[in-house]
N, C-alpha and C positions, 0 to 999 in steps of 0.2 A: 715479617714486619707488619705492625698495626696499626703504633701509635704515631702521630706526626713527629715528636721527638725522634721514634726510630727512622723514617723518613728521611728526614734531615741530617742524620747522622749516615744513614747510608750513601746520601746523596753525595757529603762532604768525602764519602771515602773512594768514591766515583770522579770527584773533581781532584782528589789528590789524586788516581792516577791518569787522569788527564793531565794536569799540570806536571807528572814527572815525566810521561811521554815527550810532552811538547818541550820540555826544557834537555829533554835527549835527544831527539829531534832536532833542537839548535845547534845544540853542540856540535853532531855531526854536517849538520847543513853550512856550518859557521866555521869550519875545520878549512886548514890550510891543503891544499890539494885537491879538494874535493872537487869530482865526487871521488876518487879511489887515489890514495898517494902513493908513490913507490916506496919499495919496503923500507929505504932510509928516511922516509920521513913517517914514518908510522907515528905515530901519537896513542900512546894507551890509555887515555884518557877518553880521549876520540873513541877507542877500540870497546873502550867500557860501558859509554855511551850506548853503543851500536847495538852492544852486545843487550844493554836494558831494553832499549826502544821495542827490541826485538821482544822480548818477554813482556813487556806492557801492552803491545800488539797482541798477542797473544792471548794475556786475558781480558783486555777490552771486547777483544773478538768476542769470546766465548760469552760478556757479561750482558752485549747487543745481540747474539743470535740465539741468545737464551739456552744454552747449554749448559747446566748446574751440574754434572759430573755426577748426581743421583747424591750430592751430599746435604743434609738438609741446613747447613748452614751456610752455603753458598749465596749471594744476593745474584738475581740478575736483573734485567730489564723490565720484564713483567712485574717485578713487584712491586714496581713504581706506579697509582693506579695512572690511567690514562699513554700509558707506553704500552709499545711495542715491540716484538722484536723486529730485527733492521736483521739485515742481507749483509750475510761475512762482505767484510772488507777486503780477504785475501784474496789473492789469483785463486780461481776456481782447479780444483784438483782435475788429472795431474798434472800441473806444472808444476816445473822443478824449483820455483820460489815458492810455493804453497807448500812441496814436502821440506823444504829445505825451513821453511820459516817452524814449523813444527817436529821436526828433526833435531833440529839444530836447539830448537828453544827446550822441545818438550823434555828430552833426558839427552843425556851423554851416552851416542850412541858411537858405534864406529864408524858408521856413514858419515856421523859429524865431524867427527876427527878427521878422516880423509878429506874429507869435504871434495868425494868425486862424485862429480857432474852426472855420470852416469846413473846414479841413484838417487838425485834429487839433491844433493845435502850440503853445497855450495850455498856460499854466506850471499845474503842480496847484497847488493851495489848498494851504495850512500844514496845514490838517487831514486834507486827503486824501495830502499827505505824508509826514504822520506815519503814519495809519492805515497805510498801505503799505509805511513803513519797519519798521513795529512786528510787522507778518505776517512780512515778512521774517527780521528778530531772530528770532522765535519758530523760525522755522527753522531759524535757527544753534544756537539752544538743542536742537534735537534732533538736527542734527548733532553739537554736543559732548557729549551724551551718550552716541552710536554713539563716537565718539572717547575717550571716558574707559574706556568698559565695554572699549576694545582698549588701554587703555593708550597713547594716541597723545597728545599735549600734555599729560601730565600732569607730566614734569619741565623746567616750563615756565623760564628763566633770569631775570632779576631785570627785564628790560623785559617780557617778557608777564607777568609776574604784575603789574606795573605795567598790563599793559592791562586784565588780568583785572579788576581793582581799579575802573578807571573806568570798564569795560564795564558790572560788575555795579549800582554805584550810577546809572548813568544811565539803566539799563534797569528798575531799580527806580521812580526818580522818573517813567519815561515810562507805567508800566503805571499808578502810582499817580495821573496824572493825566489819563491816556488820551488817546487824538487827539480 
């Protein structure tokens, strides 16, 4: 990316997955039982959520500690000038929510399917999800603040400021109620 157009275009693609996070992130914070229901009150909606948050965690990780997979159209962090890379949000390896959040998200393995404990590959808690997701956000919040003070997403078009919009209120209600 060179030109400030791309810029801004990357940024908005940065704040859409902020805003699908935190909007999956409510759902489940905002679910009936939480943090974990008994299996008659399961909610697949809730479960779908959980199951996104988890994959948006995932690449936000990779997008703040600069990990581009060696593919050369990958955006991360650094290519925003004046950023950084940021310190994974994950539990630091091995804990069994670190292998499990990368187990579980990265392929369909059979650790996942079992989902035993002994291997790491037990799904987080609603609460440990949140917590995790809401470290993350906070991240984003200071990468779009490196991005404002360069003028990058701030002539955002009429859907990112639609993101901006849901971003901001969801991220409101998540700090307001905590994981």
């Amino acid at each position: 990316m060179s030109t400030a157009r791309d810029l801004d275009d990357g940024f908005r693609r940065i704040l859409y997955d902020a805003m699908v996070l935190s909007a999956s992130l409510r759902a489940v914070r905002s679910c009936i039982g939480y943090p974990k229901p008994s299996a008659a009150e399961i909610d697949g909606n809730v479960e779908a959520h959980h199951m996104n948050a988890l994959i948006q965690i995932r690449s936000l990780d990779d997008f703040f500690i600069g990990r581009d997979h060696g593919r050369p159209d990958t955006i991360v962090v650094t290519n925003f000038p004046g950023s950084s890379s940021q310190p994974s949000c994950l539990p630091p390896n091995p804990s069994a929510q670190y292998r499990s959040t990368h187990t579980f998200v990265a392929h369909k393995s059979w650790d996942a399917v079992a989902k035993d404990p002994s291997v790491g590959a037990g799904q987080l808690s609603k609460s440990e999800l949140v917590r995790i997701g809401l470290a993350l956000l906070d991240g984003f919040d200071r990468f779009w603040s490196v991005c404002r003070a360069k003028n990058i997403g701030v002539l955002l078009n009429p859907y990112a400021q639609a993101y901006r919009s849901i971003y901001e209120s969801n991220i409101a209600y998540l700090h307001k109620e905590g994981p």
